[in-house]
N, CA, C and O atoms as a printed pandas DataFrame, in Angstrom:
     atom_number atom_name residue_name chain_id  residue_number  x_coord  y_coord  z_coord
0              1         N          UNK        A               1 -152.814   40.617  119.118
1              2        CA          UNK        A               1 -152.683   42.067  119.141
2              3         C          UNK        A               1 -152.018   42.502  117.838
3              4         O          UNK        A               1 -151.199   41.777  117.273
4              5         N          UNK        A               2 -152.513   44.124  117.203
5              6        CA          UNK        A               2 -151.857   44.125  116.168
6              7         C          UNK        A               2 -151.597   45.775  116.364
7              8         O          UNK        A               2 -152.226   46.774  116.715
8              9         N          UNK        A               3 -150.643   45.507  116.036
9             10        CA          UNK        A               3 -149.704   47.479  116.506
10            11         C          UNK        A               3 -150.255   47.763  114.096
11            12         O          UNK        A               3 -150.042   47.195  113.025
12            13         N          UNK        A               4 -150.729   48.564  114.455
13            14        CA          UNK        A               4 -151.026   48.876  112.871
14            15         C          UNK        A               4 -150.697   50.634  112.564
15            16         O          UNK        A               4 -151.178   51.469  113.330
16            17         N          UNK        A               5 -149.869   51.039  111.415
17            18        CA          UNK        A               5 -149.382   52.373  110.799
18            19         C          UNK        A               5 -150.311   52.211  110.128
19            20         O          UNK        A               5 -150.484   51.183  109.474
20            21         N          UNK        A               6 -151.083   53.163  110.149
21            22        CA          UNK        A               6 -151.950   53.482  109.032
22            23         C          UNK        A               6 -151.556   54.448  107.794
23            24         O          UNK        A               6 -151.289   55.586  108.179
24            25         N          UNK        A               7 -151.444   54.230  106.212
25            26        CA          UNK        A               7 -150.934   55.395  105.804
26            27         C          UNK        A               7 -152.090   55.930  104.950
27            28         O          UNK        A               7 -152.645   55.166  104.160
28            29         N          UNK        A               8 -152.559   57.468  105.097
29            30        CA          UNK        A               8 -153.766   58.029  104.922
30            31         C          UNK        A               8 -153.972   58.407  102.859
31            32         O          UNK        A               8 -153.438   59.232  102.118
32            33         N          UNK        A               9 -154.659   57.671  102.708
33            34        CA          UNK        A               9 -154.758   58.306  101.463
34            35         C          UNK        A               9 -156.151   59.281  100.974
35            36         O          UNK        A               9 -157.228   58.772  101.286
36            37         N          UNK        A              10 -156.183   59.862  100.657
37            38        CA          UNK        A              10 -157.638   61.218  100.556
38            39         C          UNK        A              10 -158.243   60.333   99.096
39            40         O          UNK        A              10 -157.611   60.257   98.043
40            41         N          UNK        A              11 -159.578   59.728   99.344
41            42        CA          UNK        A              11 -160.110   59.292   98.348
42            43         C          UNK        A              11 -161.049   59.911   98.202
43            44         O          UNK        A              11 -161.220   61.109   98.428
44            45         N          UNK        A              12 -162.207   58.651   97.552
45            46        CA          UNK        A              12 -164.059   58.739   97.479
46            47         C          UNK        A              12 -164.517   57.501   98.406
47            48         O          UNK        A              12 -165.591   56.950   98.163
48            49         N          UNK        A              13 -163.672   57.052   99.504
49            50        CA          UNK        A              13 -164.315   56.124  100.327
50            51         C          UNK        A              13 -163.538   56.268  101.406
51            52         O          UNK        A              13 -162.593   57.053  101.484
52            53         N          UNK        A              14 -164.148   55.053  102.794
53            54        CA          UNK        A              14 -163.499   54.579  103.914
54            55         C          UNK        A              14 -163.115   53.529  104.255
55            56         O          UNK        A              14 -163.900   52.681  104.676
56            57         N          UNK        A              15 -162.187   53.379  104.187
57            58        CA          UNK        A              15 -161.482   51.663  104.684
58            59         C          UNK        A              15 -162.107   51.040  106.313
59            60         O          UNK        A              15 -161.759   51.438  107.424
60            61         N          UNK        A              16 -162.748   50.353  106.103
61            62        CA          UNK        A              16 -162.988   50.205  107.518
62            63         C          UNK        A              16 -162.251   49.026  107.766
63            64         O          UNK        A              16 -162.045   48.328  106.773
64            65         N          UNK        A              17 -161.685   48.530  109.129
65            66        CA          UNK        A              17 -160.022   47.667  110.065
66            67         C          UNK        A              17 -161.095   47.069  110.985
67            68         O          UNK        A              17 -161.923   47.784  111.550
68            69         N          UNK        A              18 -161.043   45.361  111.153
69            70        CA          UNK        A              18 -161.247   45.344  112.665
70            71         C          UNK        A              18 -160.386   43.679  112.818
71            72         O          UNK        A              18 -159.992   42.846  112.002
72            73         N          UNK        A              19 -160.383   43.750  113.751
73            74        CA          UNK        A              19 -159.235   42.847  114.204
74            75         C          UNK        A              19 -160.019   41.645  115.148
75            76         O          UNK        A              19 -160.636   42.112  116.105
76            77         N          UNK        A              20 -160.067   40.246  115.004
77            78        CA          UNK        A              20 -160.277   39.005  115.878
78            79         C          UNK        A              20 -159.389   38.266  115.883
79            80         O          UNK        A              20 -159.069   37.707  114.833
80            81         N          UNK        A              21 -158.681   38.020  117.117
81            82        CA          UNK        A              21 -157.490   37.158  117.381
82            83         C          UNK        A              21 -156.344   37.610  116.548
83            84         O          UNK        A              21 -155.687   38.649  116.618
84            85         N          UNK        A              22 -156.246   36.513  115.679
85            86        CA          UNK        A              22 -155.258   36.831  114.599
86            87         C          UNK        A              22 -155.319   37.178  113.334
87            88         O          UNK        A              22 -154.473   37.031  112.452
88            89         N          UNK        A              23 -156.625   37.764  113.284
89            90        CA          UNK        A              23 -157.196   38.061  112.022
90            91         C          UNK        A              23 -157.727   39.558  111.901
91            92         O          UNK        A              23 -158.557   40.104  112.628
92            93         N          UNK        A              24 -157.144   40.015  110.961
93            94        CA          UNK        A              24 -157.572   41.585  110.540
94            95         C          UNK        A              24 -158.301   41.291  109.550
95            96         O          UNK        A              24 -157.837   40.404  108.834
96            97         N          UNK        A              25 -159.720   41.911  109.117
97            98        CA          UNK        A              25 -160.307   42.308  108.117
98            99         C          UNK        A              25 -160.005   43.839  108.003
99           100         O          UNK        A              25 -159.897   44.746  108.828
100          101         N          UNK        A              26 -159.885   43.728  106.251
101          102        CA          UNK        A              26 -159.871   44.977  105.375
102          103         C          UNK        A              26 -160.628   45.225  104.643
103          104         O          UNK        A              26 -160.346   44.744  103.545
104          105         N          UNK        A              27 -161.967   46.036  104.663
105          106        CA          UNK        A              27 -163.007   46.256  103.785
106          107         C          UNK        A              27 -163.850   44.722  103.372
107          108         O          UNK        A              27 -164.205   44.310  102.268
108          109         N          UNK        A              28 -163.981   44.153  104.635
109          110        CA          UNK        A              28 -164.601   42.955  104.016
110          111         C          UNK        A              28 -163.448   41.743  103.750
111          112         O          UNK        A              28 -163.807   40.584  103.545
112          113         N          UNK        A              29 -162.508   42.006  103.767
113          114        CA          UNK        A              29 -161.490   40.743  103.562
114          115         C          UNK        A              29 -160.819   40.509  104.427
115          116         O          UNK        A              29 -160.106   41.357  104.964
116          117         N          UNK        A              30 -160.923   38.540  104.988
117          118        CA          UNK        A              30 -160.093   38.669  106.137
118          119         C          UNK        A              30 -158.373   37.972  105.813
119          120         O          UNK        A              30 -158.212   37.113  104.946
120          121         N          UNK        A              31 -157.536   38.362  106.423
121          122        CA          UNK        A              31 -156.708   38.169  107.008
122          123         C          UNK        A              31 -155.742   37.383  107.725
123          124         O          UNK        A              31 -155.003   38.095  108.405
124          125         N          UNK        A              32 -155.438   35.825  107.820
125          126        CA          UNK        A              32 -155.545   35.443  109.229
126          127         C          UNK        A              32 -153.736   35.009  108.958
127          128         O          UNK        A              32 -153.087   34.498  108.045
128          129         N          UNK        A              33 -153.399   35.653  110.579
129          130        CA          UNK        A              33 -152.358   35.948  110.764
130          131         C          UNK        A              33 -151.440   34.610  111.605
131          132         O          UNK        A              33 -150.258   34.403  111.877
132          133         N          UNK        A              34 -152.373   34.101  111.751
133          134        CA          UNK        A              34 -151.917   32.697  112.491
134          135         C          UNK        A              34 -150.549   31.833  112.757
135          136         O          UNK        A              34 -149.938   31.338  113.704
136          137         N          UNK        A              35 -150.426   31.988  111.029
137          138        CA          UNK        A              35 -149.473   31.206  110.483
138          139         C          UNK        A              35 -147.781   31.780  110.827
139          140         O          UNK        A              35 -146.841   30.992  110.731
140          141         N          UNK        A              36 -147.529   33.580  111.322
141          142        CA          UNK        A              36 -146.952   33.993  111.658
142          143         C          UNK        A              36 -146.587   34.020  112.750
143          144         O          UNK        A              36 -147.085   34.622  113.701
144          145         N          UNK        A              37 -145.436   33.189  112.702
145          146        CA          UNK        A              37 -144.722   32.944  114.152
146          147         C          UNK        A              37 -143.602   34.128  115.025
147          148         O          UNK        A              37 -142.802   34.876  114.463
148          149         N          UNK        A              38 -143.750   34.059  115.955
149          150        CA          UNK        A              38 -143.235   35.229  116.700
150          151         C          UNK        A              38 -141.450   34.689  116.057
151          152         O          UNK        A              38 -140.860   33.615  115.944
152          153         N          UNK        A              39 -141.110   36.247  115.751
153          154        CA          UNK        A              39 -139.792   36.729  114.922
154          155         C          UNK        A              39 -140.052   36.539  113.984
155          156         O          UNK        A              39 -138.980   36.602  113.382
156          157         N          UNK        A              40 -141.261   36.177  112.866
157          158        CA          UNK        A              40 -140.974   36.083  111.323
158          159         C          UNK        A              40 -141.270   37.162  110.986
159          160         O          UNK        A              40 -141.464   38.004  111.863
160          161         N          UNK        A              41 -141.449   37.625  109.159
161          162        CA          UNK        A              41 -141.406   38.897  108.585
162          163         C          UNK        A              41 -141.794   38.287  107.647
163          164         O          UNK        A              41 -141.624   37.068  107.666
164          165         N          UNK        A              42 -142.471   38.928  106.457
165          166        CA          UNK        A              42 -142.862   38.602  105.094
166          167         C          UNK        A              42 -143.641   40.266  104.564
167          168         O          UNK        A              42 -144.299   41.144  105.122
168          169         N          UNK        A              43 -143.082   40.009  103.162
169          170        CA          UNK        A              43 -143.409   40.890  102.452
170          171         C          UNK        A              43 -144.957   40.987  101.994
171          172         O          UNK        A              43 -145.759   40.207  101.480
172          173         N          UNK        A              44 -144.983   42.472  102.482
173          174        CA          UNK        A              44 -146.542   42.990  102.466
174          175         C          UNK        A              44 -147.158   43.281  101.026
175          176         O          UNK        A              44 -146.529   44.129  100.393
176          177         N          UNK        A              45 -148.481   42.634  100.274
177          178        CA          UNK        A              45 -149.177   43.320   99.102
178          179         C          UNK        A              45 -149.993   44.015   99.539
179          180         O          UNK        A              45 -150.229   43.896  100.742
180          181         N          UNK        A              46 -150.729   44.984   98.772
181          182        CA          UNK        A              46 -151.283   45.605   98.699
182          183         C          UNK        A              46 -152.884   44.768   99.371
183          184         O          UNK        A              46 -153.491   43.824   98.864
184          185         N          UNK        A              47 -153.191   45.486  100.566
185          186        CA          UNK        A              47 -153.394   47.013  100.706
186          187         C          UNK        A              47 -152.400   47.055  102.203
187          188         O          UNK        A              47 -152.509   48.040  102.933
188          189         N          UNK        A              48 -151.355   45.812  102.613
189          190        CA          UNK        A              48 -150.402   45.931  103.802
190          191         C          UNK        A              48 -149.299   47.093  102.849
191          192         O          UNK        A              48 -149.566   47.859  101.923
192          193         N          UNK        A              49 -148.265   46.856  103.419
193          194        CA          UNK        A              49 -147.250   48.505  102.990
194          195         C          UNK        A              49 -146.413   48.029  103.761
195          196         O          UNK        A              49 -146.628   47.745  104.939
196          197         N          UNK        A              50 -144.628   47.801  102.739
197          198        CA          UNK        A              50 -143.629   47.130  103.602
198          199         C          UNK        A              50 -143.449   45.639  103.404
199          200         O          UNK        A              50 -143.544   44.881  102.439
200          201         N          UNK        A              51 -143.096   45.485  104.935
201          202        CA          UNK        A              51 -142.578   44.211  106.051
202          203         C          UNK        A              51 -144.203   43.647  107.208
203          204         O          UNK        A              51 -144.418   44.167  108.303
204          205         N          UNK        A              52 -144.620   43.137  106.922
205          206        CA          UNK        A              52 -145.569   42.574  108.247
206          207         C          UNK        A              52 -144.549   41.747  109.670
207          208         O          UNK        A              52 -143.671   40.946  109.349
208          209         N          UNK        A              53 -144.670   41.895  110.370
209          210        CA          UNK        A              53 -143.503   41.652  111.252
210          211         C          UNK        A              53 -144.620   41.046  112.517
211          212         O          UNK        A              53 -145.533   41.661  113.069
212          213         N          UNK        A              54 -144.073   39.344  112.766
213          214        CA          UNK        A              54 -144.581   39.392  114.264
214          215         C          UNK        A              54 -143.265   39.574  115.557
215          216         O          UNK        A              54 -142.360   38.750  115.690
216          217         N          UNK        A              55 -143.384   40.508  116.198
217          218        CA          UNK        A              55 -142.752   40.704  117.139
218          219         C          UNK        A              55 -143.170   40.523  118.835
219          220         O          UNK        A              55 -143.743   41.363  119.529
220          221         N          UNK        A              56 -142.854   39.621  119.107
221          222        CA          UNK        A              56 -142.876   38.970  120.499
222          223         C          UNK        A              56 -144.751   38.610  120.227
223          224         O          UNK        A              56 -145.518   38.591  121.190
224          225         N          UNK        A              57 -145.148   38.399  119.035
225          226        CA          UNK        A              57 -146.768   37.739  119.357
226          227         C          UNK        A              57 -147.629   39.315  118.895
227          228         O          UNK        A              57 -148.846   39.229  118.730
228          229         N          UNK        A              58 -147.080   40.438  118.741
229          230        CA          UNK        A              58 -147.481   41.229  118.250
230          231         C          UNK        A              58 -147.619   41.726  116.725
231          232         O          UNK        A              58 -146.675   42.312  116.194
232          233         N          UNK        A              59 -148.810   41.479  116.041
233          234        CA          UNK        A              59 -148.274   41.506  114.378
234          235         C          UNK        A              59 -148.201   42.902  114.202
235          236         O          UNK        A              59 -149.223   43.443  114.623
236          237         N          UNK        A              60 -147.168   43.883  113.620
237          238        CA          UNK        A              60 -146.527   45.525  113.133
238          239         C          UNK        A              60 -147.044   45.057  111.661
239          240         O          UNK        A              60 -146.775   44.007  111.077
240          241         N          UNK        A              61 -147.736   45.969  111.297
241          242        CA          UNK        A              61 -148.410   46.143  110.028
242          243         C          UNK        A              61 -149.253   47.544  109.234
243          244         O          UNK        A              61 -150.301   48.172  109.385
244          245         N          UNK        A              62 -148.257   47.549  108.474
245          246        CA          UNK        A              62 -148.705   49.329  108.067
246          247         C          UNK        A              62 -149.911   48.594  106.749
247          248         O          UNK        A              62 -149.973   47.544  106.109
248          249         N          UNK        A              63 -150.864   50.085  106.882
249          250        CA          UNK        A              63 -152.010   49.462  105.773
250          251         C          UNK        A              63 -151.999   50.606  105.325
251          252         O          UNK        A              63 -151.397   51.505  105.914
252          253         N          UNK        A              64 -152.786   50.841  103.978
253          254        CA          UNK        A              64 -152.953   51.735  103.524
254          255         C          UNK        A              64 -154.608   52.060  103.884
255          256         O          UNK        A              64 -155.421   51.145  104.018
256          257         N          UNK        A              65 -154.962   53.484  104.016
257          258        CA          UNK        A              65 -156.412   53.813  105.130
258          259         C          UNK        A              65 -156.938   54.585  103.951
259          260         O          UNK        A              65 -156.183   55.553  103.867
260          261         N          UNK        A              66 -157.729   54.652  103.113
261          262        CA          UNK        A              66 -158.514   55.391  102.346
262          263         C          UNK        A              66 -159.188   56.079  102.986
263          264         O          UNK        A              66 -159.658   55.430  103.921
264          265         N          UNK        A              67 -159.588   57.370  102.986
265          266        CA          UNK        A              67 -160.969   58.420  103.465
266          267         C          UNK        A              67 -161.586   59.267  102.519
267          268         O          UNK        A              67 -161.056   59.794  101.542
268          269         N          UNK        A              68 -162.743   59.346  102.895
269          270        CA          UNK        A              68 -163.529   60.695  102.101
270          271         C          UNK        A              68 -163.094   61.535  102.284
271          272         O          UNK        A              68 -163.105   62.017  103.416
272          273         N          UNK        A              69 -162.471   62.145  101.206
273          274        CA          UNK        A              69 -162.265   63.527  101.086
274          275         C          UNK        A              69 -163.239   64.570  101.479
275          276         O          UNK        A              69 -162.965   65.578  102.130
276          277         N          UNK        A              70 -164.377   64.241  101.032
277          278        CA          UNK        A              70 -165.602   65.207  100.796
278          279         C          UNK        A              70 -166.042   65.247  102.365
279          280         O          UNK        A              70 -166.301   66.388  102.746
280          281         N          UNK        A              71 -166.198   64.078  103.494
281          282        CA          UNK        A              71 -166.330   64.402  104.399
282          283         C          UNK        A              71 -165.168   64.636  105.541
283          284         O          UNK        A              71 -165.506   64.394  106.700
284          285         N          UNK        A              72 -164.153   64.978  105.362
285          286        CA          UNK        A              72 -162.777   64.988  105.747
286          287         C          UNK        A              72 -162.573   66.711  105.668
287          288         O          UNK        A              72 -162.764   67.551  104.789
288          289         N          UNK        A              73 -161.976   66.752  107.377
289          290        CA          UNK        A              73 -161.160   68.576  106.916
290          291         C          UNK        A              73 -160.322   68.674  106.207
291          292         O          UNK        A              73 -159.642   67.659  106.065
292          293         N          UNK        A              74 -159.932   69.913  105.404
293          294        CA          UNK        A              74 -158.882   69.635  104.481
294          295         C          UNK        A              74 -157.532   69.652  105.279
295          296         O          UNK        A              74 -156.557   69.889  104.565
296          297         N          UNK        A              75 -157.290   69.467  106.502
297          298        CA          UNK        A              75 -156.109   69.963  106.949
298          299         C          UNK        A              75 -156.292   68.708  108.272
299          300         O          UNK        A              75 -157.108   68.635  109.191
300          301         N          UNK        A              76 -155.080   67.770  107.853
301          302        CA          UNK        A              76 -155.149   66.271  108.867
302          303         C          UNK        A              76 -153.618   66.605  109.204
303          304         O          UNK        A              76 -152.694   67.213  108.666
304          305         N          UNK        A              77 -153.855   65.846  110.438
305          306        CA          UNK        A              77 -152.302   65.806  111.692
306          307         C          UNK        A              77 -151.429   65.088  110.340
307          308         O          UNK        A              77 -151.622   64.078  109.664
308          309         N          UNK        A              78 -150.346   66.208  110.337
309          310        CA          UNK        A              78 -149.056   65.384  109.643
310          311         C          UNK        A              78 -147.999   64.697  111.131
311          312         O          UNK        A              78 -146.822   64.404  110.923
312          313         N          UNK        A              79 -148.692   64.502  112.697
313          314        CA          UNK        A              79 -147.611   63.692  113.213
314          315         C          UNK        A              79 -148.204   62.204  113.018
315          316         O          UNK        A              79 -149.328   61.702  113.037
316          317         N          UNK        A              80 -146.730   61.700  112.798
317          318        CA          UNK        A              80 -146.697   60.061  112.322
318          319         C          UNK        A              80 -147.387   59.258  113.668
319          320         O          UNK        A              80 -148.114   58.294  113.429
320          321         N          UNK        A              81 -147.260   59.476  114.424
321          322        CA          UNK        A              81 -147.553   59.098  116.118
322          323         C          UNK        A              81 -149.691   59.196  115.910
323          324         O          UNK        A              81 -150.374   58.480  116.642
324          325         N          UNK        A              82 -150.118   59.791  115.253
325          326        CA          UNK        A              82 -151.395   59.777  114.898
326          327         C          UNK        A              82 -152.301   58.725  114.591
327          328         O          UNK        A              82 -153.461   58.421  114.869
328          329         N          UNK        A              83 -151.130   58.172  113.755
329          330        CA          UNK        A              83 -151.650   56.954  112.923
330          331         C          UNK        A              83 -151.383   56.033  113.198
331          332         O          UNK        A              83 -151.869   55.197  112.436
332          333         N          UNK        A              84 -150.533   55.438  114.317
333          334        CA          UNK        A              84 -150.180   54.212  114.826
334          335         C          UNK        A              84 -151.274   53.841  115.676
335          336         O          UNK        A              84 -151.814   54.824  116.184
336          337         N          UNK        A              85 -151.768   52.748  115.989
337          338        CA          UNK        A              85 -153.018   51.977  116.784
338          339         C          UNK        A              85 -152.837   51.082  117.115
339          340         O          UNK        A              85 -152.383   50.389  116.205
340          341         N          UNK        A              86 -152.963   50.361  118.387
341          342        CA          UNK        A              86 -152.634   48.973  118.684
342          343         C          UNK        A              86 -154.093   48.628  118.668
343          344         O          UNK        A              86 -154.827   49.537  119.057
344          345         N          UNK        A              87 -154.725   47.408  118.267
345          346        CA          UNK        A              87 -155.702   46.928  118.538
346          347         C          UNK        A              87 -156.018   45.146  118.688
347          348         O          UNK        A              87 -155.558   44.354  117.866
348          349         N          UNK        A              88 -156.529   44.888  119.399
349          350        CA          UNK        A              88 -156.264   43.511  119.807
350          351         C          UNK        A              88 -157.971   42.762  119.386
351          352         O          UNK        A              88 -158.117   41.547  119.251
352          353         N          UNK        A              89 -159.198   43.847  119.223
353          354        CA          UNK        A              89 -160.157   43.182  118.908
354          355         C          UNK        A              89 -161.118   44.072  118.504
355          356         O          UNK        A              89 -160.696   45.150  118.925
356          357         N          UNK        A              90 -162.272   44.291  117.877
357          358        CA          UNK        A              90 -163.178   44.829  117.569
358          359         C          UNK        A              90 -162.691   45.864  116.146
359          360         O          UNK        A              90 -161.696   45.559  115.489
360          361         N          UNK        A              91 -163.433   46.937  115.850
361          362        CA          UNK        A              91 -163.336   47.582  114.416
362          363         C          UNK        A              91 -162.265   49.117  115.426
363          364         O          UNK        A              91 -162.231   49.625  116.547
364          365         N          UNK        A              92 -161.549   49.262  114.012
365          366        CA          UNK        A              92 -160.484   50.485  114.148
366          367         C          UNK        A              92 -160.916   51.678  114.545
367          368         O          UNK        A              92 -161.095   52.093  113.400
368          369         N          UNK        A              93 -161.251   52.627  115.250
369          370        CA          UNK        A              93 -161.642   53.953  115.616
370          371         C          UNK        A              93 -161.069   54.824  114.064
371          372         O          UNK        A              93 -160.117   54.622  113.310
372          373         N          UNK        A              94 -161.665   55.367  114.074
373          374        CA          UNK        A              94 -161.526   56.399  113.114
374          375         C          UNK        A              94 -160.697   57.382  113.130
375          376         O          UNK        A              94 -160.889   58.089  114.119
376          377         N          UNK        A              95 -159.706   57.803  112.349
377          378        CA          UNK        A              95 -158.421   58.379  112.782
378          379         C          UNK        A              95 -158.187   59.847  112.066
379          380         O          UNK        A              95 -157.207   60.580  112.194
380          381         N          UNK        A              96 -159.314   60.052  111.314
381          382        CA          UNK        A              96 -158.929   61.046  110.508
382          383         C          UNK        A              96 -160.233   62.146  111.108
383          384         O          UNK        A              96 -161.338   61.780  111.508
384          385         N          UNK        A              97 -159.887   63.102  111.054
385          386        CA          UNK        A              97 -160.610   64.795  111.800
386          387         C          UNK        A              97 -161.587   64.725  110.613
387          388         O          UNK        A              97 -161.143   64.770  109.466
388          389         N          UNK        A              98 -163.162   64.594  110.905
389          390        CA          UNK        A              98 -164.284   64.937  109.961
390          391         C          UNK        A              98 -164.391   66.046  110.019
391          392         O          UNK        A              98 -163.756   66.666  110.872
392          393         N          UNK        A              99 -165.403   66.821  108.953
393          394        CA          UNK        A              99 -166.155   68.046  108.916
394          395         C          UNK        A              99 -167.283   67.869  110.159
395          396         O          UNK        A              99 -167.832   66.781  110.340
396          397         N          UNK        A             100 -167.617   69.225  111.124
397          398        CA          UNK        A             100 -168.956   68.887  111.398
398          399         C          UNK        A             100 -169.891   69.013  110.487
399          400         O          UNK        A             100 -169.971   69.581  109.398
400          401         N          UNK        A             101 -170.795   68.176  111.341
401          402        CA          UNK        A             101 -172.148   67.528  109.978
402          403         C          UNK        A             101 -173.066   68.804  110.206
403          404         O          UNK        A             101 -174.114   68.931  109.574
């Protein structure tokens, strides 16, 4: 399971997240979280943000979320509670308010 902060940045693309076992892919790159034993911490590069933290078997991991601007309202939820997601398997739901098409 992975409790993930997403932090939103307004680009020219979409980050797409999906999560198997212990492994997050990011745009095509995987991840594997394995090696993180419940109570460790290690410092996050880019595109993680922070501390990666496994807590009780749960990996806490803020990422940074790119979106289209161009298809994006100009006006997204500033509550922080928005962007948090737990996900334990399959690709990230989409978190940011589109234009209708």
């Amino acid at each position: 399971m992975f409790k993930i902060t997403l932090s939103p940045i307004a680009s020219n693309k979409n980050t797409v997240i999906s999560v198997s076992g212990k492994t997050l892919t990011y745009d095509g790159t995987a991840y594997d979280f394995t090696a993180l034993e419940s109570g460790a911490e290690v410092i996050a590069e880019s595109p993680a943000i922070g501390l990666i933290k496994n807590v009780g078997g749960v990996i806490h991991i803020t990422l940074e979320y790119h979106y289209d601007l161009a298809t994006a309202e100009p006006n997204q939820s500033t509550d922080a509670d928005d962007y948090i997601v737990e996900l334990s398997s399959g690709t990230l739901q989409d978190v940011i308010t589109r234009k209708a098409v």
